[in-house]
Structures are given as structure tokens and as C-alpha cells.
Gaussian input, Z-matrix of N, CA and C with variables (Angstrom, degrees):
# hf/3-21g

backbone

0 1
 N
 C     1     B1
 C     2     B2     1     A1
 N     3     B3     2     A2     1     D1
 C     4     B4     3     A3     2     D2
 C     5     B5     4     A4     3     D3
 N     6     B6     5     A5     4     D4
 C     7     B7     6     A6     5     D5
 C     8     B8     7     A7     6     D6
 N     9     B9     8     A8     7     D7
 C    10    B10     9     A9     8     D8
 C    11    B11    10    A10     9     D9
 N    12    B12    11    A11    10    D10
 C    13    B13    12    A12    11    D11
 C    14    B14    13    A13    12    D12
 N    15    B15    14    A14    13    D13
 C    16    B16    15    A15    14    D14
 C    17    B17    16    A16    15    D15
 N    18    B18    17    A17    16    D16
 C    19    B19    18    A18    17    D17
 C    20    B20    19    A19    18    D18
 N    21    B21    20    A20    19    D19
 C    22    B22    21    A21    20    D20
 C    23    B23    22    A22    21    D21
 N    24    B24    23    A23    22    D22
 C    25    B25    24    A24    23    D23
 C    26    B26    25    A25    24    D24
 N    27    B27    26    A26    25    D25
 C    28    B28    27    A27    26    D26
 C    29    B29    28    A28    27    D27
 N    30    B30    29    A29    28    D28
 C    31    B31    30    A30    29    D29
 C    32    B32    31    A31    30    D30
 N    33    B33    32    A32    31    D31
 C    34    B34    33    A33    32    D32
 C    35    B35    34    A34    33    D33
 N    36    B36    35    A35    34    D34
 C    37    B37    36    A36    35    D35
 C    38    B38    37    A37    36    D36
 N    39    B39    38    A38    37    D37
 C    40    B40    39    A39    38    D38
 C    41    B41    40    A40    39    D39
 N    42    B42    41    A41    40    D40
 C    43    B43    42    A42    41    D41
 C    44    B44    43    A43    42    D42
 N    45    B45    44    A44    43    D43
 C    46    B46    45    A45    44    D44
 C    47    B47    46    A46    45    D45
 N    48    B48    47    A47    46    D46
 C    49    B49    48    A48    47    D47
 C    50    B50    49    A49    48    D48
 N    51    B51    50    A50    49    D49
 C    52    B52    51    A51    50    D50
 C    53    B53    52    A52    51    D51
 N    54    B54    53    A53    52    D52
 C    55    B55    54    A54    53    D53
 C    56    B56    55    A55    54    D54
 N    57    B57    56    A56    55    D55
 C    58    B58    57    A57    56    D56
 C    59    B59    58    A58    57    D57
 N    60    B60    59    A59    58    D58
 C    61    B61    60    A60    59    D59
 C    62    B62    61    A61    60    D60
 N    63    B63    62    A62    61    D61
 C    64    B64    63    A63    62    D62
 C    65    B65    64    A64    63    D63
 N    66    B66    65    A65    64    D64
 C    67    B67    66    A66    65    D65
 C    68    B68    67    A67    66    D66
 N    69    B69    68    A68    67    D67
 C    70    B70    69    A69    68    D68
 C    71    B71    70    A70    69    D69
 N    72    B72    71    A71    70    D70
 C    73    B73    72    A72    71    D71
 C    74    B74    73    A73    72    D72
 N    75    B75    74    A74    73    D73
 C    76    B76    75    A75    74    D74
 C    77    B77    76    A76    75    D75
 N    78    B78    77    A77    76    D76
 C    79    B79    78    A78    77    D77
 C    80    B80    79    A79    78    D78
 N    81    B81    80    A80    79    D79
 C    82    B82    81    A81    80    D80
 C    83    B83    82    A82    81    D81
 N    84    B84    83    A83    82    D82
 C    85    B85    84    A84    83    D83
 C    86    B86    85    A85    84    D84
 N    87    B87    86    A86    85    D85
 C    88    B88    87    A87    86    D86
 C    89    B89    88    A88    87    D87
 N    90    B90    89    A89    88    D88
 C    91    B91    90    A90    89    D89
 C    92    B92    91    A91    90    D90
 N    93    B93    92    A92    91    D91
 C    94    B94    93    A93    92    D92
 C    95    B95    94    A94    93    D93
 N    96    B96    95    A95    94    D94
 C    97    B97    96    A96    95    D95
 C    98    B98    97    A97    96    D96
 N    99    B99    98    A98    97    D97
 C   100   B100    99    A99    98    D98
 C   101   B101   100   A100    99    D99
 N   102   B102   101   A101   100   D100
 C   103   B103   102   A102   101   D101
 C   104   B104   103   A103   102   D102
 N   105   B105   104   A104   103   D103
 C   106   B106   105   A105   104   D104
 C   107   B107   106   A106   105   D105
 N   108   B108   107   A107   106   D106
 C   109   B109   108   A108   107   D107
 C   110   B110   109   A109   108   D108
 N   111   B111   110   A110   109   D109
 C   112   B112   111   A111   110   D110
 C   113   B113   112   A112   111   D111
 N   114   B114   113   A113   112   D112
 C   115   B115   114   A114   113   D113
 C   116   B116   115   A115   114   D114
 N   117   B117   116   A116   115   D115
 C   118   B118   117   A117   116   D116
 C   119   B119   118   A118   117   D117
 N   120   B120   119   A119   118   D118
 C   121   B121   120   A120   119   D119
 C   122   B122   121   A121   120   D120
 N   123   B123   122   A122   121   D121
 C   124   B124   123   A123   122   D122
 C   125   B125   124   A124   123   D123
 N   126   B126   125   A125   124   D124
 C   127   B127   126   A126   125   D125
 C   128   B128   127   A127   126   D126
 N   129   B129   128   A128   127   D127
 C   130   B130   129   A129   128   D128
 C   131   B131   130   A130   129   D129
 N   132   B132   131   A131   130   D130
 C   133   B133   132   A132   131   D131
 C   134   B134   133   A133   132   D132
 N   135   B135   134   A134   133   D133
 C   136   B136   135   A135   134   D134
 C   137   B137   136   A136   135   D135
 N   138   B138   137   A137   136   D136
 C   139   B139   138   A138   137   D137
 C   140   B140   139   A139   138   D138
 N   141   B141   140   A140   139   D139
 C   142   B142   141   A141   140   D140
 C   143   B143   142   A142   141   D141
 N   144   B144   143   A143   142   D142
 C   145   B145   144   A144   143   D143
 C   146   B146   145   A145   144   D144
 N   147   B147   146   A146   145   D145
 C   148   B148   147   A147   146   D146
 C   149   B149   148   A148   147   D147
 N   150   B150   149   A149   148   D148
 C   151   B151   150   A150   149   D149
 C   152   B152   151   A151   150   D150
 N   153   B153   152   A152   151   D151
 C   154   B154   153   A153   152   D152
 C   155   B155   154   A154   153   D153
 N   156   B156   155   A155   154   D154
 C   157   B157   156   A156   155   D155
 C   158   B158   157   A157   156   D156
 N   159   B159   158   A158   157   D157
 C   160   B160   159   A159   158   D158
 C   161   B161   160   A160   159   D159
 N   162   B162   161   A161   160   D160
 C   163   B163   162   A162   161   D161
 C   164   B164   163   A163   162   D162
 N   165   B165   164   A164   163   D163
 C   166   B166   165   A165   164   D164
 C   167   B167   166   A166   165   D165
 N   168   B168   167   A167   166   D166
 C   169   B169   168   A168   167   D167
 C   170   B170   169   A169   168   D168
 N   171   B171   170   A170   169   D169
 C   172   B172   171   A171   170   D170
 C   173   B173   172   A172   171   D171
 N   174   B174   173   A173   172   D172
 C   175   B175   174   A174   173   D173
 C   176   B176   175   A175   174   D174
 N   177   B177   176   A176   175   D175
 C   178   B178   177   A177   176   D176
 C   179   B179   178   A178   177   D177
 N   180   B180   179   A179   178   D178
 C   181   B181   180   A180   179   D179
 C   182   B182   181   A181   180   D180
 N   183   B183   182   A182   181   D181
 C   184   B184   183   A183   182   D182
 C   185   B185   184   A184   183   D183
 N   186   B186   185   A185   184   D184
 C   187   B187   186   A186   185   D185
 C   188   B188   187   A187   186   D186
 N   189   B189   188   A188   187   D187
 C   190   B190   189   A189   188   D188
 C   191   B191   190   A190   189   D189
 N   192   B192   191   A191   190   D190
 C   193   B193   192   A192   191   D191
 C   194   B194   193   A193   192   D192
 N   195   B195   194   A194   193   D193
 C   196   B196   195   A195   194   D194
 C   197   B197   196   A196   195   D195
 N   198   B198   197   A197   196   D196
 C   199   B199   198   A198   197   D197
 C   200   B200   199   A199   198   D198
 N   201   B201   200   A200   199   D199
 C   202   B202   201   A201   200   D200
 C   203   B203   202   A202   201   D201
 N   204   B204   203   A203   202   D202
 C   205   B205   204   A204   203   D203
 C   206   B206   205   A205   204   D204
 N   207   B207   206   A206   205   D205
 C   208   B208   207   A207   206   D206
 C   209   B209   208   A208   207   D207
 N   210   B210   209   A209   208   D208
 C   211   B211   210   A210   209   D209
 C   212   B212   211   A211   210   D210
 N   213   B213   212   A212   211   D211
 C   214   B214   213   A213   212   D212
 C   215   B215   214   A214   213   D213
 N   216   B216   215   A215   214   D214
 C   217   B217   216   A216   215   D215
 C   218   B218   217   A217   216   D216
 N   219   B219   218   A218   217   D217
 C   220   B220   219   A219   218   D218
 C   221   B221   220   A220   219   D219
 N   222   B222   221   A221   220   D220
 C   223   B223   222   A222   221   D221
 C   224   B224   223   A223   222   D222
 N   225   B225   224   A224   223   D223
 C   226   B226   225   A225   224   D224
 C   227   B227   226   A226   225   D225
 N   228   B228   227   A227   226   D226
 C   229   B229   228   A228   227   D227
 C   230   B230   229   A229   228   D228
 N   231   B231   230   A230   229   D229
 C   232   B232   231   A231   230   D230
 C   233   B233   232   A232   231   D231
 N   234   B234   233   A233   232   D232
 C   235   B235   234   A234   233   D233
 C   236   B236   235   A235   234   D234
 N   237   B237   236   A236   235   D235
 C   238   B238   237   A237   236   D236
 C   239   B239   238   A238   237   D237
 N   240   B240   239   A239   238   D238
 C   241   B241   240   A240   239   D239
 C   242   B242   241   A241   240   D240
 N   243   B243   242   A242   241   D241
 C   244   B244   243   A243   242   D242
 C   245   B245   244   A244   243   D243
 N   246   B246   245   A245   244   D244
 C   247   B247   246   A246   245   D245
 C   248   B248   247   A247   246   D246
 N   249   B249   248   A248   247   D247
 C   250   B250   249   A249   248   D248
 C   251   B251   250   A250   249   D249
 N   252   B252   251   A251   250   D250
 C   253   B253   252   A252   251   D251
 C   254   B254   253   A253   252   D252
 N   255   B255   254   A254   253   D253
 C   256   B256   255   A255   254   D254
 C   257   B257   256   A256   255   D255
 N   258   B258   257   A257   256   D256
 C   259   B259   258   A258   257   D257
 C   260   B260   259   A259   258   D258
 N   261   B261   260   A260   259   D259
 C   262   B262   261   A261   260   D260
 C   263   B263   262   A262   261   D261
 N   264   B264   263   A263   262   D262
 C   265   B265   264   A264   263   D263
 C   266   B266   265   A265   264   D264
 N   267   B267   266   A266   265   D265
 C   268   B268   267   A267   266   D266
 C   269   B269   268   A268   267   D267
 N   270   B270   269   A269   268   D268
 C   271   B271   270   A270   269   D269
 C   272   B272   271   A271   270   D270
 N   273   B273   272   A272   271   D271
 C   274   B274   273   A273   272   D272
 C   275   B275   274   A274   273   D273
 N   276   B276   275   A275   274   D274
 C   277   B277   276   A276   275   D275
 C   278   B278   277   A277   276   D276
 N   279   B279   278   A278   277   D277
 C   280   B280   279   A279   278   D278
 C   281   B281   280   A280   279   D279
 N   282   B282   281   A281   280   D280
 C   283   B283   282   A282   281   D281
 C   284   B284   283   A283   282   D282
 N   285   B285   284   A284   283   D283
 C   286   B286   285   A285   284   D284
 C   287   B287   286   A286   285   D285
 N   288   B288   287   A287   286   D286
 C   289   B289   288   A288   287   D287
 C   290   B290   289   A289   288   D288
 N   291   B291   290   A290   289   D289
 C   292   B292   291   A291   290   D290
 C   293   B293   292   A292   291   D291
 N   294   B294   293   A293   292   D292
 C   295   B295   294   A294   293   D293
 C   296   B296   295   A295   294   D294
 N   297   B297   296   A296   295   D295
 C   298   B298   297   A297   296   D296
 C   299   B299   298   A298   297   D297
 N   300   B300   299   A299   298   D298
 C   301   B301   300   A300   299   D299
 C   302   B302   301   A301   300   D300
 N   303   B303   302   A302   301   D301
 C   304   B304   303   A303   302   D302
 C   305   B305   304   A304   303   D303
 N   306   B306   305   A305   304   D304
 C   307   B307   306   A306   305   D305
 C   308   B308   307   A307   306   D306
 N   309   B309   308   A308   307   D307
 C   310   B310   309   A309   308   D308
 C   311   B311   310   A310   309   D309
 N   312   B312   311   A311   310   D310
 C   313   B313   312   A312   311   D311
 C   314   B314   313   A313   312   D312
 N   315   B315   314   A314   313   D313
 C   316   B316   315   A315   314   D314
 C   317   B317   316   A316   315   D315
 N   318   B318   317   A317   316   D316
 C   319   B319   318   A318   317   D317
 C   320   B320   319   A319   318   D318
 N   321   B321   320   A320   319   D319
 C   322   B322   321   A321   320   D320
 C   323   B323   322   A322   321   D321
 N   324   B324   323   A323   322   D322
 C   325   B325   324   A324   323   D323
 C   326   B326   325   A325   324   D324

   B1=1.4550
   B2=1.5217
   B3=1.3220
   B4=1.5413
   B5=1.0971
   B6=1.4889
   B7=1.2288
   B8=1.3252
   B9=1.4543
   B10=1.7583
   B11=1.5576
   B12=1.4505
   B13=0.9875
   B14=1.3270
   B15=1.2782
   B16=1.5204
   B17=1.2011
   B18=1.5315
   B19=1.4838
   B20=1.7324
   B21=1.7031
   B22=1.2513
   B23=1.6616
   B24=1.2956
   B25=1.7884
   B26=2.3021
   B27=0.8903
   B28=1.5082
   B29=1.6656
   B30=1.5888
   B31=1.5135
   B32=1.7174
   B33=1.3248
   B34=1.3640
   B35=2.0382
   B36=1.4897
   B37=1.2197
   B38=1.6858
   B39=1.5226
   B40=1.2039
   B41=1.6177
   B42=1.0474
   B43=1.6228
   B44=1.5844
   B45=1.3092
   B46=1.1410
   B47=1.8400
   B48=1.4292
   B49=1.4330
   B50=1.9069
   B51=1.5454
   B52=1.4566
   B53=1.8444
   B54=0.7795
   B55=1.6631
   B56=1.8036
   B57=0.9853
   B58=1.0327
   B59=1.3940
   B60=1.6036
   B61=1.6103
   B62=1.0943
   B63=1.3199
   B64=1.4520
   B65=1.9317
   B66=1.1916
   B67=1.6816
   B68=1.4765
   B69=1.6584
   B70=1.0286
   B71=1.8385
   B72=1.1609
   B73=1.7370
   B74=1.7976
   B75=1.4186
   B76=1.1219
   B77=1.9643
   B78=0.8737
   B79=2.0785
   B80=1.7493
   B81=1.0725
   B82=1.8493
   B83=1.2689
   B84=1.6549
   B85=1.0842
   B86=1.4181
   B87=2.0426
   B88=1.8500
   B89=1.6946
   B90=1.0948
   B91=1.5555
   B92=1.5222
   B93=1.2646
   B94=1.5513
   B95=1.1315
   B96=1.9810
   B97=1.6813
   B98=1.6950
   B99=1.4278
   B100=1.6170
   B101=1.0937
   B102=1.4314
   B103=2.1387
   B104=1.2026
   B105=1.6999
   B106=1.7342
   B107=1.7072
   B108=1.3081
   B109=1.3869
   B110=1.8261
   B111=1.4419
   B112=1.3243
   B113=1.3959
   B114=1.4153
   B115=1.3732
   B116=1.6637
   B117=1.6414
   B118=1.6106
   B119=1.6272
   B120=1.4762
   B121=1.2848
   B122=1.6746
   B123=1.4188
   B124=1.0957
   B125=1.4219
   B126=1.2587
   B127=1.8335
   B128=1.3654
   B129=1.9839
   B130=1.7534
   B131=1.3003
   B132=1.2434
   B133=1.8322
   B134=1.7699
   B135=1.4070
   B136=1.3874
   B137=1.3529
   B138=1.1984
   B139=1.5873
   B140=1.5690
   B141=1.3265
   B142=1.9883
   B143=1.6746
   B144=1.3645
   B145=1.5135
   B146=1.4034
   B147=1.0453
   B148=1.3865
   B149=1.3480
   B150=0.9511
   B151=1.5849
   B152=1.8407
   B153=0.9527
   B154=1.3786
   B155=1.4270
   B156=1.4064
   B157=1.4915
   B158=2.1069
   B159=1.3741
   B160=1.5214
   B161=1.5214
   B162=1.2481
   B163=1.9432
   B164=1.2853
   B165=1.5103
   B166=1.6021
   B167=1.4955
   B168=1.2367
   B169=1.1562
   B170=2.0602
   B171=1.1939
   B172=1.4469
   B173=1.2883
   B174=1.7883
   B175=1.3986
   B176=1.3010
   B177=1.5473
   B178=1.2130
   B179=1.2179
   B180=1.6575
   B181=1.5217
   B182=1.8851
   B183=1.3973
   B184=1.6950
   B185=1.6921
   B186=1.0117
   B187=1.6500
   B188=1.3371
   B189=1.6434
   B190=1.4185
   B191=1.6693
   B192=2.1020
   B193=0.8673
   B194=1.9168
   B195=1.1282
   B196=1.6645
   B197=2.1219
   B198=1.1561
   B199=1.4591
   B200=1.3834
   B201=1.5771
   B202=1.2990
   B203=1.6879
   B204=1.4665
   B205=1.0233
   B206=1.7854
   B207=1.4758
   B208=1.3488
   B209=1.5685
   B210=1.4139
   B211=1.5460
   B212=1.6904
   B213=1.3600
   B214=1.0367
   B215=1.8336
   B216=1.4420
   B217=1.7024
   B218=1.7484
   B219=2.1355
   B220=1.4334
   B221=1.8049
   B222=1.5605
   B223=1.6265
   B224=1.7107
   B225=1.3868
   B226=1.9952
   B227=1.6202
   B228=1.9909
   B229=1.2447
   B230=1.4084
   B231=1.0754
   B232=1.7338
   B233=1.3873
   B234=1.3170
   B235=1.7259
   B236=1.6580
   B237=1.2607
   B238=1.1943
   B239=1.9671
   B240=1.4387
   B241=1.4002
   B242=1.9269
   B243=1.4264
   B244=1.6526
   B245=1.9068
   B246=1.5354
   B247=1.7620
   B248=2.1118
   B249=0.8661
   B250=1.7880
   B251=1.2003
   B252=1.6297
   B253=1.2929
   B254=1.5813
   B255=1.2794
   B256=1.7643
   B257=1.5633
   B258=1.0840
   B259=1.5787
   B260=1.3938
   B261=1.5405
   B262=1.3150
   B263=1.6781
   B264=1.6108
   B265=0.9752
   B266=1.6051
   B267=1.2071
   B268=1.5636
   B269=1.4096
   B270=1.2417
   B271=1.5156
   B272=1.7810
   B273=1.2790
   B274=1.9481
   B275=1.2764
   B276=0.9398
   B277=1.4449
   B278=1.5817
   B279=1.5059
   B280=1.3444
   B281=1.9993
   B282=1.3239
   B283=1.6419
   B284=1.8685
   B285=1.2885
   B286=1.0915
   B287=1.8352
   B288=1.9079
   B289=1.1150
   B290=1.3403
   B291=1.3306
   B292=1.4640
   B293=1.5209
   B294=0.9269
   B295=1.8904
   B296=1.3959
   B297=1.4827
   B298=1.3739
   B299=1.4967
   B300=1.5859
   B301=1.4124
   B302=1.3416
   B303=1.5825
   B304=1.2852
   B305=1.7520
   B306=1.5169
   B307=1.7245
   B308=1.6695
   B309=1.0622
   B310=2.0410
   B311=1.2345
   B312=1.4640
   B313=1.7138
   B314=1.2623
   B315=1.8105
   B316=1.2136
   B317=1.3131
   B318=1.6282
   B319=1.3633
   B320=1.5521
   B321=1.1526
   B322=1.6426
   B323=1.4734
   B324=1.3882
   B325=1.3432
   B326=1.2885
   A1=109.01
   A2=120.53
   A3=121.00
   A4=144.76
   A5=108.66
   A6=120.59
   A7=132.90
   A8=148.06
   A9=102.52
   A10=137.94
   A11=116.44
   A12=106.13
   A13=148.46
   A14=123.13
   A15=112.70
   A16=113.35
   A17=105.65
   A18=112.46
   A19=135.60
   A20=91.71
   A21=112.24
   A22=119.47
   A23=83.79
   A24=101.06
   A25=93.84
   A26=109.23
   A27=99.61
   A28=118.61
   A29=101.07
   A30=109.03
   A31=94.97
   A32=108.88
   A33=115.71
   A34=113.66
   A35=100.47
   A36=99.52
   A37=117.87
   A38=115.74
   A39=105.47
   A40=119.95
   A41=119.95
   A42=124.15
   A43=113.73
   A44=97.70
   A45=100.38
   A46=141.20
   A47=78.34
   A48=110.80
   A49=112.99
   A50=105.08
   A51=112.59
   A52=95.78
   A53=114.81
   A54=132.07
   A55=117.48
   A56=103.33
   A57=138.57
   A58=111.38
   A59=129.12
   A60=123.91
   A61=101.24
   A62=130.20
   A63=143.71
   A64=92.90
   A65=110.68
   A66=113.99
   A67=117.45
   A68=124.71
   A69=129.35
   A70=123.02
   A71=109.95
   A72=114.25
   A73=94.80
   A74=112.74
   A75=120.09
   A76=102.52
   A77=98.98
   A78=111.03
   A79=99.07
   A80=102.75
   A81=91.88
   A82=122.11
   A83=113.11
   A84=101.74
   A85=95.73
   A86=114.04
   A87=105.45
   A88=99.53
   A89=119.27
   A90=108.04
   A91=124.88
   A92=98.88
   A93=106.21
   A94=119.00
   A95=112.21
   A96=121.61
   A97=105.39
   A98=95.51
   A99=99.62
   A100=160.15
   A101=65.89
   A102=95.93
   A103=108.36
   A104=110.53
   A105=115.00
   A106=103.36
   A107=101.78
   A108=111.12
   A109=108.45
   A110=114.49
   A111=101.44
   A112=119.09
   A113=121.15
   A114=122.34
   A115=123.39
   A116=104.61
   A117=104.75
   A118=100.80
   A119=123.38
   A120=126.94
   A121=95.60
   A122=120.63
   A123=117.34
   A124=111.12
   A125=113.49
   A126=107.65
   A127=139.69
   A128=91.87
   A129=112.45
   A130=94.14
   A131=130.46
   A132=128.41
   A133=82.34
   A134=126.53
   A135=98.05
   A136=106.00
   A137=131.76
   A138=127.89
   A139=91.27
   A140=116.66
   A141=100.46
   A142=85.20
   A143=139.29
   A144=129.15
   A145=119.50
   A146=116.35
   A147=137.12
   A148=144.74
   A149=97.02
   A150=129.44
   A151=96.88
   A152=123.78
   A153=130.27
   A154=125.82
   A155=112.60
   A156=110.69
   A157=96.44
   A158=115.23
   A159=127.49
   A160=118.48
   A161=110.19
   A162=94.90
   A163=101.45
   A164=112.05
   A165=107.21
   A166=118.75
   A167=123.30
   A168=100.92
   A169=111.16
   A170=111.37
   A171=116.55
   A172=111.81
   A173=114.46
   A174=110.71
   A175=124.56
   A176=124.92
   A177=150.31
   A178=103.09
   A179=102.66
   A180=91.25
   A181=115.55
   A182=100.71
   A183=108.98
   A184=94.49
   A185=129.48
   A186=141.28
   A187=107.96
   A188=102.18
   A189=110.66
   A190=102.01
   A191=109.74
   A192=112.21
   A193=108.03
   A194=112.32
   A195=128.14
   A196=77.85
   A197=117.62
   A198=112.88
   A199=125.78
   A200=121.01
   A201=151.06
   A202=108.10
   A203=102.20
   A204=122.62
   A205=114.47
   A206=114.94
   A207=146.53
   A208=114.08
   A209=95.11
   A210=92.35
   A211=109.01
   A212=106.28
   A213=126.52
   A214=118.18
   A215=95.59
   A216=112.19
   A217=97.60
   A218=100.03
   A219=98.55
   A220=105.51
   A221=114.67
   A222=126.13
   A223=89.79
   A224=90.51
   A225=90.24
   A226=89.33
   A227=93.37
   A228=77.50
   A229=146.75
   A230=105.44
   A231=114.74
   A232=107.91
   A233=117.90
   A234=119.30
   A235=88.17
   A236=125.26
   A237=142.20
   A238=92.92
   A239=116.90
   A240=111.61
   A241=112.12
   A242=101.97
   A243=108.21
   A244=87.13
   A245=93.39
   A246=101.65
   A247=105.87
   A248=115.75
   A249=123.71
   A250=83.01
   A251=117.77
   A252=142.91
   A253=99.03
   A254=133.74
   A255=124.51
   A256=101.23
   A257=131.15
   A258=122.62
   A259=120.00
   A260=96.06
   A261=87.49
   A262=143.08
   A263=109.41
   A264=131.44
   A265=109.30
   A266=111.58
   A267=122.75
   A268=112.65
   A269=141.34
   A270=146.88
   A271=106.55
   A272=110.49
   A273=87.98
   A274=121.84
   A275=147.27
   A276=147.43
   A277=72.82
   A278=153.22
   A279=155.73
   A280=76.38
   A281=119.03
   A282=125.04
   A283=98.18
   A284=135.85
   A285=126.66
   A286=142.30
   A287=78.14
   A288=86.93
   A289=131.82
   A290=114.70
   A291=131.07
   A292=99.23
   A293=123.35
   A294=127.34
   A295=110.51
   A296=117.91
   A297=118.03
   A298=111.00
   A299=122.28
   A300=96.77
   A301=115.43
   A302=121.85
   A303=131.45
   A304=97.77
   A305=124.51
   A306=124.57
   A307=88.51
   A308=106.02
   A309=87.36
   A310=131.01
   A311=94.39
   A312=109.69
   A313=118.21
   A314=120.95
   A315=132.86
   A316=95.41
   A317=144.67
   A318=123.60
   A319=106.81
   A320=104.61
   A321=106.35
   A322=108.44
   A323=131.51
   A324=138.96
   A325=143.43
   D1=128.37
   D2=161.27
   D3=-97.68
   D4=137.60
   D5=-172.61
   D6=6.63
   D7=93.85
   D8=162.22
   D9=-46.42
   D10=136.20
   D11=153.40
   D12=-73.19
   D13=-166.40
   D14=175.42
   D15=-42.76
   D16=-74.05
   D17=-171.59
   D18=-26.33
   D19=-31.19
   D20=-174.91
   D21=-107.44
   D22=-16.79
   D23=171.76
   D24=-82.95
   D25=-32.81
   D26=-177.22
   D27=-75.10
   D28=-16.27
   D29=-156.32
   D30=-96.49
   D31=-34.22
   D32=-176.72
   D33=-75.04
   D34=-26.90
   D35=166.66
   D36=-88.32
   D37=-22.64
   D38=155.69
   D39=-53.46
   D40=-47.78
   D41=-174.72
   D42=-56.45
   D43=-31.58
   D44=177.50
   D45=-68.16
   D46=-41.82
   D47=173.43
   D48=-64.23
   D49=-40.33
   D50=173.70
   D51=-51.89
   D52=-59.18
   D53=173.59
   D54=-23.69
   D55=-54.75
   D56=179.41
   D57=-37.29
   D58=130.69
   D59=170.41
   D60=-113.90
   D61=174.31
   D62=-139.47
   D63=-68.66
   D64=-72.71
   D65=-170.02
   D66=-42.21
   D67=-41.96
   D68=155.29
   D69=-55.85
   D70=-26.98
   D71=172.59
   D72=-68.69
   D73=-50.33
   D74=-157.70
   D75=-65.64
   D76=-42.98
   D77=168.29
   D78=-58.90
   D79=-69.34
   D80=175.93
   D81=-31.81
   D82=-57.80
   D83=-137.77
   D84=-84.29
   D85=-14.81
   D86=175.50
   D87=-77.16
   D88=-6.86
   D89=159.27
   D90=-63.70
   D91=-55.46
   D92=179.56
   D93=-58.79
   D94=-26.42
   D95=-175.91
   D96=-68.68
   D97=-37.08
   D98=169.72
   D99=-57.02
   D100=-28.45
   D101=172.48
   D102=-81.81
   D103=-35.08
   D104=-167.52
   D105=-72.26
   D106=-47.02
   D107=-166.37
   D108=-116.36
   D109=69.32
   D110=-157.48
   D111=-99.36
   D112=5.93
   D113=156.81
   D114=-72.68
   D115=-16.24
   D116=-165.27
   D117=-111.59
   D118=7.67
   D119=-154.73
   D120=-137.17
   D121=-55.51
   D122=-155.92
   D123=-59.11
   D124=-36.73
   D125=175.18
   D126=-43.08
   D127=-39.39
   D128=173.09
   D129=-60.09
   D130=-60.59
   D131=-133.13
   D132=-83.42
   D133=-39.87
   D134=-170.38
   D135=-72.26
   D136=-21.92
   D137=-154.52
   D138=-93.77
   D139=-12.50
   D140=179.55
   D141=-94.95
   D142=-52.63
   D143=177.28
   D144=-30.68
   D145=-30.94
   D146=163.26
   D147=-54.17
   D148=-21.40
   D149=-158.59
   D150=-82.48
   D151=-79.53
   D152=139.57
   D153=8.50
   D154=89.18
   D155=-156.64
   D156=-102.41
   D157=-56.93
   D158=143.27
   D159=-28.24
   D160=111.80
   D161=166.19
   D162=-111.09
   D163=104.80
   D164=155.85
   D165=-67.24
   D166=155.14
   D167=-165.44
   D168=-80.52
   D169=179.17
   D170=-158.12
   D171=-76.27
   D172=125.26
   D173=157.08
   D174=-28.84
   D175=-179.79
   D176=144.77
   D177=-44.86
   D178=-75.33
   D179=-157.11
   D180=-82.37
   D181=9.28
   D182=176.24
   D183=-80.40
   D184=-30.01
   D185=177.60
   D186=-61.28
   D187=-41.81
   D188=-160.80
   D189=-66.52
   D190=-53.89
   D191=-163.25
   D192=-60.92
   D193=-35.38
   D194=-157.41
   D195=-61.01
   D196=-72.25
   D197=-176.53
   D198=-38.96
   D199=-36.18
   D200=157.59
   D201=-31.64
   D202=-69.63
   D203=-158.78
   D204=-88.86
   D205=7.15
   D206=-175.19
   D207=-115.79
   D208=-29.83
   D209=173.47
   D210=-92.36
   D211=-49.69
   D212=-173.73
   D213=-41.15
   D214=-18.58
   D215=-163.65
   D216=-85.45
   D217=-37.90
   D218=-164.18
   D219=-92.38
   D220=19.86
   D221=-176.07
   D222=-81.23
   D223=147.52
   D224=162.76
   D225=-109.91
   D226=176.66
   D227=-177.15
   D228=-79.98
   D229=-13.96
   D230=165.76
   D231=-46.31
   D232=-45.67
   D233=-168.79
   D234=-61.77
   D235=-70.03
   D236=-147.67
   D237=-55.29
   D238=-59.70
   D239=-177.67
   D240=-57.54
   D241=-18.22
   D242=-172.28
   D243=-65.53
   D244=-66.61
   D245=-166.63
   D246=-43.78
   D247=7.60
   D248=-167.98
   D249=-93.65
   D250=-87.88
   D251=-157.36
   D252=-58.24
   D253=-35.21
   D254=161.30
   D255=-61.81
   D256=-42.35
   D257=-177.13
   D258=-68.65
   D259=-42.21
   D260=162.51
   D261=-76.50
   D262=-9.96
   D263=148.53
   D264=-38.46
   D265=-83.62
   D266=-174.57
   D267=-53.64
   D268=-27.25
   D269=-141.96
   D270=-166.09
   D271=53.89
   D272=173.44
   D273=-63.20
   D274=-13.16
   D275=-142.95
   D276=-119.76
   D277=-88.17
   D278=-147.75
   D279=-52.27
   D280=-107.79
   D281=-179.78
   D282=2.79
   D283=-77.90
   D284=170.43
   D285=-11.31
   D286=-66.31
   D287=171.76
   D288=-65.42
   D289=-25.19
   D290=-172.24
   D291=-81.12
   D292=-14.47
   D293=175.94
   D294=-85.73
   D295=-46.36
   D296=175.83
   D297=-73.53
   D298=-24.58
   D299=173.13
   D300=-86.70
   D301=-16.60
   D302=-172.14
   D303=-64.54
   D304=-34.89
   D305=-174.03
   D306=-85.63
   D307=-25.98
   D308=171.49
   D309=-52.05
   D310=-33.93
   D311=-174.05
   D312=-98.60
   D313=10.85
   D314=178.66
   D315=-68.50
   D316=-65.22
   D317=-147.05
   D318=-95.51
   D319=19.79
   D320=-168.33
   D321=-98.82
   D322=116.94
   D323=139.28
   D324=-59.28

């Protein structure tokens, strides 16, 4: 069987995201802040991943994100700005928010 592609790697994380309750949007979206801005972000998210001394084994949606975050690596960026503009399709107000924190982290070192 082959691979999904983008197209289908974007549609399945859209579905997912509909899925999604507020705390899990809230994990995305410091994912997504991470990806955008990943020198000023990536340190927090690994150092709270961390935190976690026990590994139960992984949610659904911890599966979901690890796949997320696997596809997301092999998107260029056009794919990656396409997968925005589908989110924001589904969610403007979530798409929003992720813009205003993304200009938060503009003057920050």
C-alpha cells in the first residue's frame, strides 16, 4: 500500500482537528506555533514533553499529533501555507488565533 500523500496527509489532519476539544486545539496550535516560529518555541514544548517521567502508553490523539508532525516535516512550503488556508477554512477564529500569537513571538529572543 502507498504512502499518503500530502493532499491526503492534510485532509486526514483536517478531520482530525474537527475532532478535537478545546485542550487538544490548544496542544496543536503550540505545535503549529512551533513549527512557525521554531527557534523561540521549540524549547518550551520540549521541556513540558519532558516533564513526564511514567510513559503510559500514547493517546490517540498523541498518535495523531506524532503523524501530524511527520507529515508536516515532509510538506514544502506552499503545501504547508495550502494546509493554513484549509484550516482556516474549517476554524477562522482558531487560524486567527495562531497569527496573533505567531506576531507575539516576533520581537522575542
Amino acid at each position: 500500500m502507498a504512502a499518503p500523500g500530502p493532499a491526503q496527509e492534510m485532509l486526514c489532519v483536517l478531520h482530525w482537528f474537527t475532532g478535537w476539544l478545546g485542550p487538544q486545539r490548544q496542544r496543536f496550535l503550540q505545535d503549529l506555533l512551533a513549527k512557525a516560529a521554531p527557534s523561540k518555541l521549540r524549547p518550551l514544548l520540549e521541556g513540558l514533553e519532558g516533564l513526564s517521567l511514567a510513559a503510559p502508553p500514547p493517546s490517540l490523539f498523541q498518535c495523531q499529533l506524532r503523524l501530524w508532525d511527520q507529515w508536516f516535516r515532509g510538506w514544502s512550503d506552499a503545501q504547508r501555507n495550502h494546509f493554513l488556508g484549509q484550516l482556516e477554512q474549517a476554524d477562522p477564529a482558531f487560524v486567527a488565533l495562531f497569527y496573533r500569537q505567531l506576531a507575539a513571538t516576533a520581537g522575542q529572543e
